[in-house]
N, C-alpha and C positions, 0 to 999 in steps of 0.2 A: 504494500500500500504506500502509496507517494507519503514521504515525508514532511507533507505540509498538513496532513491529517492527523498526525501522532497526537500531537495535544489535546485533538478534538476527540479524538477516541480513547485516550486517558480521562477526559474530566465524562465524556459516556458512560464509558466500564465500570466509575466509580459509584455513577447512578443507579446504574442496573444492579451494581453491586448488594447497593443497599435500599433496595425500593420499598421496603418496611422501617427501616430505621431512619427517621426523620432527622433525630438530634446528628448520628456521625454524618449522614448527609449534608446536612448544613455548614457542621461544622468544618469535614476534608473540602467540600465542593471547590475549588477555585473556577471562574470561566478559562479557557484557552487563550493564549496569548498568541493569536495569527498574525502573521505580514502578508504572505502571497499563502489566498486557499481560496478554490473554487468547488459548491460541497457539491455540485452535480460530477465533477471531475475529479476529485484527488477522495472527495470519500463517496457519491454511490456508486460511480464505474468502478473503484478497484474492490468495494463490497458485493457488487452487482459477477464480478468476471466468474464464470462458470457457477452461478449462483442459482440453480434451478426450484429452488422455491419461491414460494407464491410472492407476488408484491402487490397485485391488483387485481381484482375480483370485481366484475359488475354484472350484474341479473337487472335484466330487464322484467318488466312488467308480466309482460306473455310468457315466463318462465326460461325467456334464450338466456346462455350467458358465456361470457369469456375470462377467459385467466389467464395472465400475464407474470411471468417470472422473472424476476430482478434483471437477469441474463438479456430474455427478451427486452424488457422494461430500456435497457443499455444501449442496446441494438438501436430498437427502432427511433429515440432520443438521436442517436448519430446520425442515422439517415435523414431527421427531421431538421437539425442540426445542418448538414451540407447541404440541403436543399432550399433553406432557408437564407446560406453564405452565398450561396451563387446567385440568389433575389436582390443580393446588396445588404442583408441587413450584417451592420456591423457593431463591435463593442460602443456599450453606451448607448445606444438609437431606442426608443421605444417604439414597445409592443403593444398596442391592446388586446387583447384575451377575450373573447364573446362565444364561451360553449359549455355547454353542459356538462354532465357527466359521463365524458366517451373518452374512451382512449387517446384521443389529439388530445386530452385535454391535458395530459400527463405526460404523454413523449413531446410536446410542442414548450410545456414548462421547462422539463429536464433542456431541452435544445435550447432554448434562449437562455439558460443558466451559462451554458456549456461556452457560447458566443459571447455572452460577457454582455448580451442587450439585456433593455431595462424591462419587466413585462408591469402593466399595467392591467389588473384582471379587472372585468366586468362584471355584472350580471344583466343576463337577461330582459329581465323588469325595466332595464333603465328606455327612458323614451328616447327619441331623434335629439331633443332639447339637449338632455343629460348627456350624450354623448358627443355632440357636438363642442361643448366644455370640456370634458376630459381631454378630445381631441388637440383642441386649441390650447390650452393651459400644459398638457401633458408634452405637449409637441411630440405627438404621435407620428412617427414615421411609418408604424405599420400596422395591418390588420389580419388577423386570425379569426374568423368569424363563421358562426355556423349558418347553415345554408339560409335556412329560416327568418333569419335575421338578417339579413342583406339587404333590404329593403330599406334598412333605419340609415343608410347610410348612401342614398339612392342620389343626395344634392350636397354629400361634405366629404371630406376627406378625399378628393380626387386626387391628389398627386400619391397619397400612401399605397405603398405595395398590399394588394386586395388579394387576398387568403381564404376560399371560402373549404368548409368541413363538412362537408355531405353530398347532397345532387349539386351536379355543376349549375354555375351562375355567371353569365354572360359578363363579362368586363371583371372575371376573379379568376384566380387562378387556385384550382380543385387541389386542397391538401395531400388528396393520396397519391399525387406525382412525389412524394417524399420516398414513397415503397424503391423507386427507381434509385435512388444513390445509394453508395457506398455503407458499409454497416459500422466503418471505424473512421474514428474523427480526431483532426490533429490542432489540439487551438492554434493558434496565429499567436498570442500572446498572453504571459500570467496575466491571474485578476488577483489583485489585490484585496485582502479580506474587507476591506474599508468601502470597497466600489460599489456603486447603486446594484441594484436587484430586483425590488418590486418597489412600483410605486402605488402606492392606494387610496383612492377618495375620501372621506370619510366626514358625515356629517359633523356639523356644528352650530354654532347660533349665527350665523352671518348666511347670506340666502347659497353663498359660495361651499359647496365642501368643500374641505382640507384636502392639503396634498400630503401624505404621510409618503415618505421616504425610507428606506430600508435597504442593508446592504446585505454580503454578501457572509457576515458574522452574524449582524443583528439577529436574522430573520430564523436563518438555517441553524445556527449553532445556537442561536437563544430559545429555541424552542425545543433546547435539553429540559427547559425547566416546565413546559408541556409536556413533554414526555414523561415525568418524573410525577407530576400531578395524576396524568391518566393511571400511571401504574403501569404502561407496557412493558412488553417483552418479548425477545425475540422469539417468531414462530406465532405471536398472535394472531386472531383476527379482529379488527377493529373497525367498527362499523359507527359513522360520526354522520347525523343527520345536520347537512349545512350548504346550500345552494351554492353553487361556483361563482366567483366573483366577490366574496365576501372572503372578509381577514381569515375567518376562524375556518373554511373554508383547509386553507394552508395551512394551519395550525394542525389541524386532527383528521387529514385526508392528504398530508404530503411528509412535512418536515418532520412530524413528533412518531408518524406510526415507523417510518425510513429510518430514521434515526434511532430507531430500538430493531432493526431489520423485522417491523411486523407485516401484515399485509393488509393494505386498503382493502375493505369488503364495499361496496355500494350496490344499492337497490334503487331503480330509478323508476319511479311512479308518477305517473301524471298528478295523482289527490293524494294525499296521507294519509293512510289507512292503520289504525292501533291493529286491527286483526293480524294484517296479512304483515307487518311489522314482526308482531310476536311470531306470527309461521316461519317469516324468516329467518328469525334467532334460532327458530327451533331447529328447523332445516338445515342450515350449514353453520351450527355449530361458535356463533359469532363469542368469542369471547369478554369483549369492552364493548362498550356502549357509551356513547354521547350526544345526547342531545338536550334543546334547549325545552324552558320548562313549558311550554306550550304543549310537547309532544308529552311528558311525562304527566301532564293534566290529562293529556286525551288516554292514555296508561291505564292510568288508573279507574277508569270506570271498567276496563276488560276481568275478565278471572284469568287475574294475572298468577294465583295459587297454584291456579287448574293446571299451568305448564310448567312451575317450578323444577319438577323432576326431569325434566326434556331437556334444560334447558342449559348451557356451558358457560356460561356468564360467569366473569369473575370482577371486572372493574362496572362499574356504573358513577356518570359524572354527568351533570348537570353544567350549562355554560349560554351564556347571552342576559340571563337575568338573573337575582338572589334565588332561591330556590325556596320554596313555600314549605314550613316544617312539617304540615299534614301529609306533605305530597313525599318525602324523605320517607318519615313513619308508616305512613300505607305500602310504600316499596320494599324495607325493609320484612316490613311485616309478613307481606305476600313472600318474598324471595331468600328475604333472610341475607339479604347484602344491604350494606349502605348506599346509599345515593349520596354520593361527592359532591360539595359546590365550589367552585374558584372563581379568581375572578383575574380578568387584564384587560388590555384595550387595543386597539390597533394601534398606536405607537410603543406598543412592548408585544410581548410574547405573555404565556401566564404570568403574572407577579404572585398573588396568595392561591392558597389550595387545599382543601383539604385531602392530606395523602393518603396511602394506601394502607391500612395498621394500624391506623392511629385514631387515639378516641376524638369524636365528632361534639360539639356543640352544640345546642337548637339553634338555627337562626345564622351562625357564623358561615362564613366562606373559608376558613380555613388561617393559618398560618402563613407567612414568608414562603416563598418558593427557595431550594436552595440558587446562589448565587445572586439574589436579591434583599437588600435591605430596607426595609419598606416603614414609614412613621405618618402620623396624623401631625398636620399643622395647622395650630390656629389660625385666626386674622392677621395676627402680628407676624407670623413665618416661625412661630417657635413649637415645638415638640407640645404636644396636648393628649388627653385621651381620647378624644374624639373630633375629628377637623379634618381638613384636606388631605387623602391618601396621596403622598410624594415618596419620589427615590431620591435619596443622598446622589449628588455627582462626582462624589470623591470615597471610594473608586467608582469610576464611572459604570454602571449594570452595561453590558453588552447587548443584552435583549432592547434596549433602548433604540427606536426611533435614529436615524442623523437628521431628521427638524423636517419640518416643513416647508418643502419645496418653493411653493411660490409665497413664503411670507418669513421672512428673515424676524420682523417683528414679533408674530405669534410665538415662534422659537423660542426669542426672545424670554418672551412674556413666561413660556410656560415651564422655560429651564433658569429663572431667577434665582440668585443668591445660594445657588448652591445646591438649587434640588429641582428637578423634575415633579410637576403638578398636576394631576389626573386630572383635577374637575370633577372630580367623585368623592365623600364624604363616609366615614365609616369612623367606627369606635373598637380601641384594642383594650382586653383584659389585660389580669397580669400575665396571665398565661400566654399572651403574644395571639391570640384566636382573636381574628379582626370580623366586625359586623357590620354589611353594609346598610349606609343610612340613607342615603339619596344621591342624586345628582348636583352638585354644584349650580349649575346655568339648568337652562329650560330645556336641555335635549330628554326625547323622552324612548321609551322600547316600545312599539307595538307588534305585536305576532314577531318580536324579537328581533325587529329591524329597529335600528336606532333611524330617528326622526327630529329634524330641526323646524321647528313653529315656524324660524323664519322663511323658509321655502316653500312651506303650504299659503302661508298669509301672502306671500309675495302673488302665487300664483291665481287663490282665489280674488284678493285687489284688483284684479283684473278683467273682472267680471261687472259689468256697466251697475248692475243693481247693488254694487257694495262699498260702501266707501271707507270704513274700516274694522281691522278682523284681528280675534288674536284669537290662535290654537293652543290647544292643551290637551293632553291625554285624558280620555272619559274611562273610566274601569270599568274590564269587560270580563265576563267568566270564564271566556275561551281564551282571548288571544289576548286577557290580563290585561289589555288597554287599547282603545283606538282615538286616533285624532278626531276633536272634535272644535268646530268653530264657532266663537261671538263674534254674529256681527255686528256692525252697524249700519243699517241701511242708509242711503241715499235720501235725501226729504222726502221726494215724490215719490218714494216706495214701499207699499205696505206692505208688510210681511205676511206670509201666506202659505200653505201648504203649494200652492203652485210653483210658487219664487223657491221654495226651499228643493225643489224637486229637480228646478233647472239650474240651482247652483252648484247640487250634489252632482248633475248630472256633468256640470260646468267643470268639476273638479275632477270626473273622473276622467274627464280627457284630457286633463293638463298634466295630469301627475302620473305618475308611476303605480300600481297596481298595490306596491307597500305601504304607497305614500297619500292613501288616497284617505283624503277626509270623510269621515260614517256618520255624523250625527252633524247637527250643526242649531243653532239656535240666536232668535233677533233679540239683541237688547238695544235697550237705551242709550246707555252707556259703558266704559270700560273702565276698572279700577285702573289709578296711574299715580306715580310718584309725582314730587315736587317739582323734578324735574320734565313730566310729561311723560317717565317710560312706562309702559303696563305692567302693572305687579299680575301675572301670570299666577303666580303661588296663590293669591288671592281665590285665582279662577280655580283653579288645580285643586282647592281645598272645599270650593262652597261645591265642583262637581263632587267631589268624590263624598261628600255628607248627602248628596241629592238622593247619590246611585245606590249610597248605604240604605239611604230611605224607602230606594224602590220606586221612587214617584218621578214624573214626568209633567214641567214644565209644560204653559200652554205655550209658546214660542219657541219649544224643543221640537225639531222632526229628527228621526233617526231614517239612514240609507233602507232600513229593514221595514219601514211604511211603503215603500213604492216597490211593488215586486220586479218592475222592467230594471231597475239598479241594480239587483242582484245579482251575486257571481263576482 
C-alpha cells in the first residue's frame, strides 16, 4: 500500500481496534498527519487490488440486483476516470453530480477523486433555478447527469462538458462510453491532502446557500470518526437511508462504510415502505442500519418483534434530527438493540455520538467523537454548560470544513477567536453526554431536509397577492415539521380559501418538492424587533402551542384541504 496511506491506516486500525472502548479510543486517537494522499488512490485502489469482496450492493424495487467488488469497484472508477481525462476534465475543474443510486454514481465519485477535480453533488429535487446557482457560483465546468434530468439544464450551462447516465440525450454525451477505456489509471500528478474534493451547498438564513468546501483529508479521512460512531467493520453490510446529493449521503454510503472495508447495501424505491424495508433487512442479512428519524417513526408502528429473530442487525443509528426517546425505547424494546443518536453538520464529519458499548442517556446524542474536542459557549465566547456547540482550532479537528467558498466573511465569522461555531445549541453533563437544544438562527428540518425561511419567503414575495411572509416550521407527526407561512396580504386582498389554494399552488412551482410550503395562514400582522426584524421564535412558539392544542385557526388553510395539491 502507497506510503502516503500509513498514517491513515494506523489512526483506522486503532479505531476498529477499539470500537467498544470509548475512553482508550479517545484517549490513543490522534488524526493522521498527511502532505501528499489521495484516498481514492493511495488507500481504496491499493485496498481494492485483488479484493473480491462485496463493496456495493443495490436491489432495485422489482427485486433485480447487482454486486460490485472493491476489485470491480477499482476497475470501472479507472475507466470512468480516463474517459473523463480525455473530455478535458482536469485537477481542480468542477463537477456537478445529478444521479441517483446507480453504479455511475460510485465509479464517477471514485474517478473524479482519482483526477484530482472538485465534485459538487446534487440532488435531484433541486429545480432549473437551484441549479442554475450552483452552476454559476460553483463555476461548474462539468456535468454528470442522469438521463431524466436533462431537461433542467435545456437553457444553462452550455459550454460544460454534458454527461448524460442512462438512455442517450441529444447534445450529451452517454456515460457508458467509459466501459471503452483502459481498466488502469496513471494520475498526471500528487494531490495534496489539503486540495479541494467536494464542494457542497448547504442551506442557511441568507436566501443564498452556502458553499461548504472540503478537501481531500477533511472529508475522506475525517469520516474515521463516522465510522467509529456507526460501529462498522470490516465485512459488514450497511445499509444508510439518504438520497444522493446530500452530505450525509457521503458520510454513510461512501467514506465511513470504505473506510472500515464494509459494503454499501442500497435498496432503491420509488415511496418508502416500513414493510418491504424490514423484508429487506431480513432478506440479505443487513447488519447496520441508518436512518433518519422520520423513517424510524414510520418503524415503529410495524411488529417490529415479529422479525426480531430473522433478523442480523447489530449497529442501529439515528442521524438528521435528535432522536425522540419513545422512538429509542420502542426499538430497543422490540429488538433488544439501542438506537444511537449523533450529531455533525456539513462542514464537519460526525462530531458527538453515541458509541457502540457504551451506556446511552434519554434525550443525549452522545459524547465527543474521538479526534474531536467539542465545548458549549456562551454569549461572551467562554466555556458554559449549555450554549453554542464549537470546536477549539488549536489543534485544528481535520474533519473540519476549509470555509466557505464564496464568503471569506462567513468563514470569518464562524471560525472567530479560536473556535469553530455550529449554530447549534446543546447542554453537557459532567459526564461529557451532550443534549441537543435547538438551533441557533431560524434554519429549520422538515422530513429531514434542512430549510432556510429565507428562501421560501423570498420565493412566495413573489406572488402578486403577498406583500409580506415569514416561514417557520408547523409540527407534524410524520415528517416532525413542515414549513409553514404568515402572511400578509396586499390591501386589496382578502384572504380566502381560494387565494390560499393558489398560493400553495404558487409555491409548489417555485420551490423544490423539500422545500415546499404545506400550511400557510393571513395575518394582520408580524411580530418584529426594535429594529424591524421578525422575531420568528415568537411565531415558532404561539404554532407549536396551537398544534399542541389541536385547533385550527380560521385564516389557517393546510396543503391537505385541497386534494389536486396532493402528492
Amino acid at each position: 500500500m502507497n506510503s502516503n496511506c500509513h498514517p491513515f491506516l494506523a489512526a483506522r486500525d486503532l479505531l476498529l481496534a477499539h470500537r467498544s472502548d470509548y475512553a482508550t479510543a479517545v484517549r490513543e486517537f490522534r488524526w493522521p498527519q498527511l502532505d501528499q494522499f489521495n484516498w481514492a488512490l493511495d488507500y481504496f485502489d491499493a485496498m481494492a487490488a485483488g479484493n473480491q469482496a462485496p463493496a456495493l450492493w443495490i436491489v432495485e424495487e422489482d427485486g433485480s440486483e447487482q454486486c460490485y467488488s472493491f476489485a470491480e469497484l477499482a476497475e470501472r472508477s479507472n475507466r470512468v476516470a480516463n474517459h473523463l481525462r480525455e473530455l478535458g476534465v482536469r485537477r481542480g475543474e468542477r463537477i456537478l453530480l445529478m444521479l441517483g443510486n446507480h453504479i455511475a454514481l460510485w465509479e464517477t465519485m471514485l474517478a473524479a477523486f482519482k483526477l484530482g477535480a472538485v465534485v459538487i453533488p446534487a440532488t435531484a429535487l433541486l429545480t432549473a433555478d437551484d441549479l442554475r446557482d450552483r452552476i454559476e457560483r460553483g463555476g461548474v465546468r462539468h456535468l454528470v447527469v442522469g438521463s431524466s434530468h436533462t431537461d433542467k439544464f435545456a437553457d444553462q450551462a452550455l459550454g460544460c462538458t454534458r454527461i448524460c447516465v442512462g438512455e442517450a440525450v441529444s447534445g450529451w454525451i452517454n456515460h457508458a462510453r467509459a466501459a471503452d477505456y483502459a481498466g488502469q489509471f496513471q494520475a498526471d500528478d500528487v494531490t495534496k491532502a489539503s486540495d479541494p474534493l467536494l464542494l457542497y451547498f448547504t442551506s442557511g438564513t441568507t436566501s443564498k446557500p452556502k458553499m461548504v468546501l472540503h478537501s481531500h483529508q477533511s472529508y475522506p479521512v475525517g469520516h474515521l470518526s463516522t465510522m467509529y460512531w456507526i460501529g462498522l467493520q470490516p465485512g459488514d453490510l450497511h445499509l444508510n437511508i439518504s438520497s444522493p446529493g446530500w452530505a450525509k449521503h457521503a458520510w454513510s454510503c461512501l467514506f465511513a462504510p470504505w473506510n472500515a472495508g464494509a459494503c454499501v447495501f442500497i435498496h432503491n424505491t420509488a415511496r418508502f415502505s416500513a414493510p418491504a424495508l424490514l423484508a429487506v433487512l431480513e432478506r440479505y442479512g443487513i447488519t447496520s442500519l441508518c436512518a433518519p428519524p422520520t423513517v424510524w417513526r414510520m418503524l415503529i408502528q410495524e411488529d417490529l418483534a415479529g422479525c426480531r429473530e430473522r433478523l442480523r442487525l447489530r449497529e442501529l443509528v439515528g442521524a438528521g434530527e435528535p432522536l425522540n426517546p419513545e422512538i429509542i425505547e420502542q426499538i430497543q424494546q422490540a429488538w433488544g438493540l439501542p438506537l444511537r443518536d449523533g450529531f455533525g453538520q456539513s462542514e464537519t464529519t460526525a462530531l458527538v455520538g453515541n458509541t457502540p458499548g457504551q451506556p446511552l442517556k434519554p434525550g443525549s446524542m452522545g459524547r465527543p467523537l474521538p479526534g474531536y474536542s467539542v465545548c458549549m459557549l456562551d454569549p461572551d465566547g467562554q466555556p458554559a454548560s449549555e450554549g453554542e456547540v464549537a470546536l477549539p482550532l488549536d489543534p485544528h479537528p481535520l474533519g473540519l470544513m476549509l470555509g466557505y467558498e464564496d464568503s471569506p466573511e462567513q468563514t470569518a465569522e464562524v471560525m472567530r477567536n479560536g473556535f469553530y461555531r455550529t449554530g447549534d445549541t446543546a447542554a453537557i453533563d459532567a459526564d461529557g453526554y451532550i443534549t441537543f437544544v435547538g438551533r441557533a438562527d431560524d434554519v429549520f428540518k422538515a422530513s429531514d431536509y434542512r430549510i432556510s425561511p429565507f428562501e421560501l419567503e423570498s420565493a412566495l414575495i413573489e406572488h402578486p397577492a403577498v406583500m409580506e411572509v415569514a416561514v417557520v416550521p408547523s409540527p407534524d407527526p410524520l415528517r416532525l415539521a413542515v414549513p409553514k407561512a404568515f402572511l400578509i396580504l396586499a390591501h386589496d386582498q382578502p384572504g380566502s380559501a381560494e387565494l390560499a389554494e393558489d398560493i400553495l399552488a404558487f409555491a409548489r412551482e417555485h420551490l423544490a418538492p423539500y422545500k415546499r410550503v404545506r400550511r400557510i395562514e393571513f395575518v394582520s400582522e408580524l411580530p418584529k424587533t426594535i429594529s424591524g426584524k421578525i422575531r420568528r421564535v415568537e411565531l415558532r412558539q404561539m404554532e407549536l402551542q396551537r398544534r399542541q392544542g389541536d385547533s385550527r385557526g380560521p385564516q389557517e388553510h393546510f396543503e391537505d384541504d385541497f386534494p389536486q395539491l396532493k402528492g
